[in-house]
C-alpha positions as CSV (number, residue, x, y, z in Angstrom):
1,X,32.4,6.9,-47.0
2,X,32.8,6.0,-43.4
3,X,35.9,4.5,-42.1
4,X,36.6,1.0,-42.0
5,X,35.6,-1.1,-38.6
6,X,32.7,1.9,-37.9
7,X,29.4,1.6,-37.8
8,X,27.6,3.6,-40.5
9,X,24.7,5.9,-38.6
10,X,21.2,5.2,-38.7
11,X,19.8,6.6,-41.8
12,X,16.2,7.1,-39.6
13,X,15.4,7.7,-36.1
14,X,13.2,4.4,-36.7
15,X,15.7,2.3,-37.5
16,X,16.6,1.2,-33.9
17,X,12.6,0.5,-33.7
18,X,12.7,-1.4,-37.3
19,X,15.6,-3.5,-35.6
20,X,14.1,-4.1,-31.7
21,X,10.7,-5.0,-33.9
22,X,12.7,-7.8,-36.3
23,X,14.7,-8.9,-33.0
24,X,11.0,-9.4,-31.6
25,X,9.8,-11.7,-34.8
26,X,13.0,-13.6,-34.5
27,X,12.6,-14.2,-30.7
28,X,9.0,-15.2,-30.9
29,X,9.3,-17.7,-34.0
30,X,12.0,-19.1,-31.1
31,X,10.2,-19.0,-28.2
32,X,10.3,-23.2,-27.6
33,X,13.0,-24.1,-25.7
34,X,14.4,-20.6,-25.1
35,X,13.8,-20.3,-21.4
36,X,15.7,-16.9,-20.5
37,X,15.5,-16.0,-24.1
38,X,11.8,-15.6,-23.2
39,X,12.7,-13.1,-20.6
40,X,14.6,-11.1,-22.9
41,X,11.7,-11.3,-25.5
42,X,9.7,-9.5,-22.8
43,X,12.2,-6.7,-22.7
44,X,12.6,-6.2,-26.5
45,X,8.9,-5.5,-26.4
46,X,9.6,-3.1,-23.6
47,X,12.0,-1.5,-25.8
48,X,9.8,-1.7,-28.6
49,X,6.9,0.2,-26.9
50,X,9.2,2.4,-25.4
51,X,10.5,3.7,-28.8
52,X,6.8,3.9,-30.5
53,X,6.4,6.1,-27.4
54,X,9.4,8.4,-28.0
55,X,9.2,8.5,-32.1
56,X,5.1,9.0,-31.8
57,X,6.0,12.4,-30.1
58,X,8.6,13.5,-33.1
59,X,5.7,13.3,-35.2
60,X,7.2,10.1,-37.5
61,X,5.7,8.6,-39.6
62,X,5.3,4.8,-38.3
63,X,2.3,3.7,-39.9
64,X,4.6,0.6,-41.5
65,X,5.8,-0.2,-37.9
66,X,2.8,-0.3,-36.3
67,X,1.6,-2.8,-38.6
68,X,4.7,-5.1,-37.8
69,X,3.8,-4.7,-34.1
70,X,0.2,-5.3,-34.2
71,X,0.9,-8.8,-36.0
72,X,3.9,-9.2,-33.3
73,X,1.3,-8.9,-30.4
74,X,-1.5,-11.2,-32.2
75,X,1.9,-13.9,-32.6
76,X,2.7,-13.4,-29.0
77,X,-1.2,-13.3,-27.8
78,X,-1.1,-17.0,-30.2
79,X,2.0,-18.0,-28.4
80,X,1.1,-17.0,-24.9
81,X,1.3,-20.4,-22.7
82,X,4.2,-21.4,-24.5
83,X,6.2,-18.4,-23.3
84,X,4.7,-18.3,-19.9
85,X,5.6,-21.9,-19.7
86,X,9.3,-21.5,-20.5
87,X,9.3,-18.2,-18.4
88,X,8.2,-20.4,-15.2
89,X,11.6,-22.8,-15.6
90,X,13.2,-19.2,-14.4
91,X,11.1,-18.5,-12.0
92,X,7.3,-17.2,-13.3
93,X,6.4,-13.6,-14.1
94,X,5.1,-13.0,-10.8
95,X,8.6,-13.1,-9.5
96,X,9.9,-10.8,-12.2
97,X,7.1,-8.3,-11.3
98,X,9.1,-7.3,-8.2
99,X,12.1,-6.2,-10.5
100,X,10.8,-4.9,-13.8
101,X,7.0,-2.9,-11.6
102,X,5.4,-3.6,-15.6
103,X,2.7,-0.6,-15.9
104,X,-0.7,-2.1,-17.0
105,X,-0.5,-1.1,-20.4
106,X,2.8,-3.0,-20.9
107,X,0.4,-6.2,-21.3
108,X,3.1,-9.1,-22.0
109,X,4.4,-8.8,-18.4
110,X,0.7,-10.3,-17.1
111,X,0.6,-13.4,-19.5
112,X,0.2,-15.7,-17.1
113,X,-3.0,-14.3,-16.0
114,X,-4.2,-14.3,-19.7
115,X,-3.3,-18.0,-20.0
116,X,-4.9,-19.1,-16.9
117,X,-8.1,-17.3,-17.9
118,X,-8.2,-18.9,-21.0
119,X,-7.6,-22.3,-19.3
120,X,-10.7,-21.6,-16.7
121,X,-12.8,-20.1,-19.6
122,X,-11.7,-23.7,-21.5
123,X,-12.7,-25.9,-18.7
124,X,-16.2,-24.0,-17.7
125,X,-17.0,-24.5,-21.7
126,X,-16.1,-28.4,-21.5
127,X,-17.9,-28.6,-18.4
128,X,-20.7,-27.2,-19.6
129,X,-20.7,-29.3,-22.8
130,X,-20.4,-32.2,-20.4
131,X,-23.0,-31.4,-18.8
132,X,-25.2,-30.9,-22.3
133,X,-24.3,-34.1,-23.3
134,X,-25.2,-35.6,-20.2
135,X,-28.5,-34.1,-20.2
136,X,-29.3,-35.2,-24.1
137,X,-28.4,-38.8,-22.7
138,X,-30.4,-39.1,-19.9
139,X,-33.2,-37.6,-21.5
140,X,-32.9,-39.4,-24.4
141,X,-32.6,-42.4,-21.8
142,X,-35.8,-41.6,-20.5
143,X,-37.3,-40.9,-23.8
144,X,-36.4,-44.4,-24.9
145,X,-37.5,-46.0,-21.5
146,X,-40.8,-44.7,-21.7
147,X,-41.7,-44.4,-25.5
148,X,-39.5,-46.5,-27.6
149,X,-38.3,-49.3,-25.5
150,X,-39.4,-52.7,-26.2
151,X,-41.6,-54.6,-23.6
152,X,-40.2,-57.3,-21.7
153,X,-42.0,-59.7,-24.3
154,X,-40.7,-58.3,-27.2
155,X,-37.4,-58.2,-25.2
156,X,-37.0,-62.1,-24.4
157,X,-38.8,-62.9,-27.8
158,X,-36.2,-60.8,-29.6
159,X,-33.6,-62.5,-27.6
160,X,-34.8,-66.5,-28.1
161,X,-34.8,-65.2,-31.7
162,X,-31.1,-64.5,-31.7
163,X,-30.2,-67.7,-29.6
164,X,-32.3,-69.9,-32.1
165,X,-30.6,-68.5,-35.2
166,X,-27.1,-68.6,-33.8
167,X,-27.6,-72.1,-32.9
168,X,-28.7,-73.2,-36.4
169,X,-26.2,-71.8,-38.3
170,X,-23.8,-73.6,-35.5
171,X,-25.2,-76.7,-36.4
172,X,-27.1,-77.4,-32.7
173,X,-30.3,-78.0,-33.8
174,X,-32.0,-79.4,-30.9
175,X,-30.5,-76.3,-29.1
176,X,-32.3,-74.3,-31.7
177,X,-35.5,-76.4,-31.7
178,X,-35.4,-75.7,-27.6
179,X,-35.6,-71.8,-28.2
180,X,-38.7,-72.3,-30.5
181,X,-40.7,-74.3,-28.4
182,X,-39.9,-71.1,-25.6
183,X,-40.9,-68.9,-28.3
184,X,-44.3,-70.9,-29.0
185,X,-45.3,-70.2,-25.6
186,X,-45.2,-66.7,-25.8
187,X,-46.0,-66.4,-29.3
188,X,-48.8,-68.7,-30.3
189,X,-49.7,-67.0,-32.9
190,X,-46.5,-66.8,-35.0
191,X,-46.8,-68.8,-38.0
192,X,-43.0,-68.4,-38.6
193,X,-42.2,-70.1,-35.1
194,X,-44.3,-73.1,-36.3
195,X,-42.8,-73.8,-39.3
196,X,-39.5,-73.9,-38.2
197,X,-40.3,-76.3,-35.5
198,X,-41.8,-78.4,-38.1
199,X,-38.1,-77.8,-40.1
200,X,-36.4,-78.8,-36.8
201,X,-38.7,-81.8,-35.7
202,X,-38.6,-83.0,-39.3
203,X,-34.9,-83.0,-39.5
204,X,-34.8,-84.8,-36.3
205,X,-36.9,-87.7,-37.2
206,X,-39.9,-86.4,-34.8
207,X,-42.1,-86.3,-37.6
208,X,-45.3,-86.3,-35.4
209,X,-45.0,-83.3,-33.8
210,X,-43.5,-82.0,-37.4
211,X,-47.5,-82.4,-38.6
212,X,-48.6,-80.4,-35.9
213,X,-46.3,-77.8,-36.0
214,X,-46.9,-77.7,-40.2
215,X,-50.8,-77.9,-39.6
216,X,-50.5,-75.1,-36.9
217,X,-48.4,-73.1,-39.3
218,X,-51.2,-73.5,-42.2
219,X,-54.0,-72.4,-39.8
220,X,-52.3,-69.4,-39.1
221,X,-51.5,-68.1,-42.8
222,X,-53.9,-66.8,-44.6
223,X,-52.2,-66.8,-48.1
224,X,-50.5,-70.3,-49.5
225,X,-47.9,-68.7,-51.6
226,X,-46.4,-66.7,-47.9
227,X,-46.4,-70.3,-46.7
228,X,-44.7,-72.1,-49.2
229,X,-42.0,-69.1,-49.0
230,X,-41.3,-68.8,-45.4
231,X,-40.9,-73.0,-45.6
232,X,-38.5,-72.7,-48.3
233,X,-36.9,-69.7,-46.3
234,X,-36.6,-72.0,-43.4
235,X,-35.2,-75.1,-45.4
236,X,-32.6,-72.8,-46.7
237,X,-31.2,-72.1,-43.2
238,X,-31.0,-75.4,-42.3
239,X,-29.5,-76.5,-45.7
240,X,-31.7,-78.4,-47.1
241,X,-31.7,-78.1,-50.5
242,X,-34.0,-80.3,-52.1
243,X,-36.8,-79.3,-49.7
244,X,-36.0,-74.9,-50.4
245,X,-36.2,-76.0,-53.8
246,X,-39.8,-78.1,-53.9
247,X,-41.4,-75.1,-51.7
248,X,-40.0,-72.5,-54.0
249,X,-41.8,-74.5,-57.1
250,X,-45.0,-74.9,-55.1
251,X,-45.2,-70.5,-54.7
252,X,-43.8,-70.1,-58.1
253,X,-46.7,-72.5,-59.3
254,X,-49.4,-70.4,-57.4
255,X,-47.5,-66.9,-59.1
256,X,-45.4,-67.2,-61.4
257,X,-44.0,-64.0,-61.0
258,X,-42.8,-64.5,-57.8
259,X,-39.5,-62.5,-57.2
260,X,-39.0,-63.9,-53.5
261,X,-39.9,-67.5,-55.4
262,X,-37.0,-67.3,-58.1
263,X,-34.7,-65.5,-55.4
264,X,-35.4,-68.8,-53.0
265,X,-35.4,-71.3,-56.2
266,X,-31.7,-69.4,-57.3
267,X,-30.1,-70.0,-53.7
268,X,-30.9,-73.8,-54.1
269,X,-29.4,-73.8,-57.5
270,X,-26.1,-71.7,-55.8
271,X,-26.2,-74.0,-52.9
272,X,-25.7,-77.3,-55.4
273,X,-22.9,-76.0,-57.6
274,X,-25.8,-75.5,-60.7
275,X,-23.8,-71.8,-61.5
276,X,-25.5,-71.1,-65.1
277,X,-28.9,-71.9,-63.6
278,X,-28.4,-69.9,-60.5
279,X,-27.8,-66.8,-62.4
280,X,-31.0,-67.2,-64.5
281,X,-33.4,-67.4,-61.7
282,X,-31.7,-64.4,-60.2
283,X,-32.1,-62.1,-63.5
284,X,-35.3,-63.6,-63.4
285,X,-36.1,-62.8,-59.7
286,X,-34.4,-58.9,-60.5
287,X,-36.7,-58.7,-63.1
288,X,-39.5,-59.4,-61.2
289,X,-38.7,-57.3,-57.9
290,X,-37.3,-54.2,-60.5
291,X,-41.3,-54.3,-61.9
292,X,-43.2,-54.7,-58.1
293,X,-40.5,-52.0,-57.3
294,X,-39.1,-54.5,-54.1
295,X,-35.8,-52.3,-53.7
296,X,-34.7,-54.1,-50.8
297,X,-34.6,-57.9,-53.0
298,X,-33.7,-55.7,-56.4
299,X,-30.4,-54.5,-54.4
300,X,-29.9,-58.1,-53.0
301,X,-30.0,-59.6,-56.0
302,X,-27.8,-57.3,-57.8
303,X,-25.2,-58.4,-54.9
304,X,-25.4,-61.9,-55.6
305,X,-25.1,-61.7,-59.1
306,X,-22.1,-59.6,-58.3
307,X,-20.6,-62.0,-56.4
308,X,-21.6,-65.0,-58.7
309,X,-19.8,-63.0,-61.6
310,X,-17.1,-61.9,-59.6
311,X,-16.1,-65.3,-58.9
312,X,-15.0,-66.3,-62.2
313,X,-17.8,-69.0,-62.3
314,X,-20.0,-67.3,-65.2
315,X,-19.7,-65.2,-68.3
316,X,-19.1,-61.6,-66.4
317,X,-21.4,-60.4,-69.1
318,X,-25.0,-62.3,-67.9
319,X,-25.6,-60.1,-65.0
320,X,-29.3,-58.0,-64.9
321,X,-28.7,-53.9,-65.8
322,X,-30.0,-51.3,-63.5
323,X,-33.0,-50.6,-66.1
324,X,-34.0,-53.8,-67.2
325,X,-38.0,-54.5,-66.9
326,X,-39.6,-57.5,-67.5
C-alpha cells in the first residue's frame, strides 16, 4: 500500500497517453469560448503524438489508443473553425508558428489553412451553383419567350378577361361591360364574349344591343344545350337567379342528363336559400358527371355537398358516395 498523500505509480507506460488522450476529449467537447484553452488543446495533441511516438518504439500494444485518437482528430477535423476562431482572439496560429516551428505532420498547428480551404472550396461550389441556376433561368427564359409565351393577343385578351371578372364580382358592371366590348374587337368570334354582353346590356336596361349581342352569341354556337349553359353560367355571375335557373331548365330539357345542367340548376337553388332541393340536384348532377367520367365537376360537386352538409343545413347523411352510378 502506498503512503498516504503519494501518488500511486502508473500501472502502464500508456497511462500518461490514456490520460493526455482523455484531457484531449475533454478539451475539444470545450473548445467554445475557451480562447487560450484552445492553445493548450494544440499542445495536448503534441503531447499525445509525442507519446504514440515514444510507446510505438517499446513495441506496446496501443491498438485501443489509436482508436481514441483517430476519433479525437475526426472531432477536431469537425471542429476545425471553431478552434481556429477562438485561437485568433490570442493572436492566430500563424503567430504561434514562430514559437512552437510545428513539423508538417503535426497537422493541427495549420488549421487555419484547412478552414480557409474549405471556405474557398464552399464559395467556388455556391458560385458555381449560382451560376447553374442562372443558366437554367435564362434558358428557361428564353425557352418560354420563344416557345411557350403567349402572343400579345392572347396577352391583353387574357388580361381584359381578368379586369372584366374582377369588376363583376365588384359590382361595376358597366366597368365590366367596357372590358367586353374591348374584348369583341379582338375576339369576334367568341360566343362567350357575346353572351355576357347581352347579360351586361340586359341588366342595364340596353336591351337593343342585348338582342344583338344574344343573336351574335347563337350564330356562333353550334350546339343549343352549350348555349343555354354558358347563359345560365353567365347569369350566375351576375346573380341572377331566376334567369341561371330558366337557362339551366332549357339544357336540362334538350338532355336530361346534363351534369353541368343540374350542377347550374343546384347553384340557383343554393343561391335562394332552397337547401333540401340544392342538395338533390347536386347528387343528381354527381351522378351524372360520376357516369360521363367528368372528374373535374364529380370533385366539385363532392365539395359543395361537403360544404352544404358541413354547414348544419341538411341531414349530414344525404351527401353522394364515391361509388355511386346512376
Amino acid at each position: 500500500m502506498c503512503a498516504l498523500g503519494l501518488l500511486p505509480e502508473k500501472l502502464t507506460p500508456a497511462d500518461d497517453l490514456r490520460e493526455t488522450l482523455r484531457q484531449c476529449e475533454l478539451e475539444i467537447v470545450a473548445l467554445k469560448g475557451s480562447s487560450a484553452d484552445a492553445i493548450g488543446l494544440l499542445k495536448l495533441m503534441d503531447r499525445a503524438q509525442s507519446l504514440f511516438d515514444q510507446l510505438q518504439a517499446k513495441e506496446i500494444d496501443l491498438r485501443a489508443e489509436r482508436s481514441r485518437w483517430e476519433t479525437i482528430e475526426r472531432q477536431l477535423c469537425s471542429r476545425a473553425a471553431l478552434l481556429v476562431r477562438e485561437i485568433q482572439t490570442a493572436g492566430g496560429l500563424a503567430q504561434l508558428w514562430e514559437t512552437t516551428k510545428p513539423t508538417p505532420d503535426r497537422w493541427w498547428w495549420f488549421l487555419d489553412e484547412k478552414v480557409r480551404h474549405r471556405r474557398q472550396q464552399a464559395l467556388k461550389r455556391t458560385a458555381v451553383r449560382g451560376i447553374a441556376v442562372l443558366l437554367i433561368l435564362v434558358i428557361a427564359g428564353l425557352i418560354y419567350q420563344h416557345f411557350l409565351a403567349p402572343d400579345p393577343l392572347t396577352k391583353h385578351t387574357l388580361l381584359l378577361t381578368e379586369r372584366a371578372e374582377q369588376a363583376i364580382q365588384e359590382g361595376h358592371l358597366e366597368e365590366a361591360m367596357a372590358e367586353y366590348e374591348a374584348l369583341r374587337e379582338l375576339t369576334p368570334d367568341d360566343a362567350e364574349v357575346f353572351l355576357h354582353l347581352g347579360v351586361l346590356y340586359e341588366t342595364l336596361a340596353r336591351d337593343a344591343d342585348a338582342a344583338q349581342a344574344y343573336a351574335r352569341a347563337h350564330a356562333l354556337l353550334d350546339s343549343q344545350e352549350d348555349l343555354f349553359l354558358q347563359w345560365g353560367m353567365i347569369y350566375l355571375d351576375v346573380g341572377q337567379w331566376e334567369s341561371a335557373r330558366a337557362r339551366a331548365e332549357a339544357a336540362l330539357a334538350l338532355n336530361p342528363e346534363s351534369a353541368q345542367g343540374y350542377f347550374i340548376l343546384a347553384s340557383t337553388y343554393e343561391a335562394q336559400g332552397q337547401i333540401m332541393e340544392a342538395v338533390d340536384a347536386l347528387q343528381r348532377a354527381a351522378e351524372l358527371a360520376y357516369a360521363q367520367g367528368d372528374d373535374t365537376l364529380y370533385v366539385l360537386i363532392k365539395l359543395r355537398l361537403g360544404a352544404l352538409t358541413g354547414s348544419g343545413k341538411v341531414d349530414p347523411q344525404k351527401q353522394i358516395s364515391p361509388d355511386s352510378k346512376t
